[in-house]
C-alpha positions, 0 to 999 in steps of 0.5 A: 376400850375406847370409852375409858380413853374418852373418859380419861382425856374429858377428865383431864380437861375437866381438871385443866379447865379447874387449874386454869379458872383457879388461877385466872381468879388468882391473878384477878385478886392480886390485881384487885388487891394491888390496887386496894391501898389506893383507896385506904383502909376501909375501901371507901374513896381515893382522897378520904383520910384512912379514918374517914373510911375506916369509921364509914365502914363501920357505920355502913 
């Protein structure tokens, strides 16, 4: 009997840890993404026109 409660308490933790890292990688992309516009349309540096960038990810 006591096996099957060590089973079931590991994989609640295991499921938590899952929950809890999805939602760290959640946090970690808004954050990624709010800051994102800063650096125009096609992610090159801050300062560039949106163009400038746009073109240099095509090309790149």
């Amino acid at each position: 009997m006591v096996p099957q409660i060590c089973l079931q308490v590991l994989a609640f933790h295991v499921q938590f840890a899952r929950n809890l890292l999805a939602s760290i990688r959640v946090v970690a992309f808004a954050r990624v993404s709010r800051v994102s516009p800063q650096t125009g349309s096609g992610g090159g540096t801050v300062g560039q026109p949106d163009g400038v960038d746009a073109a240099a990810g095509i090309a790149g």
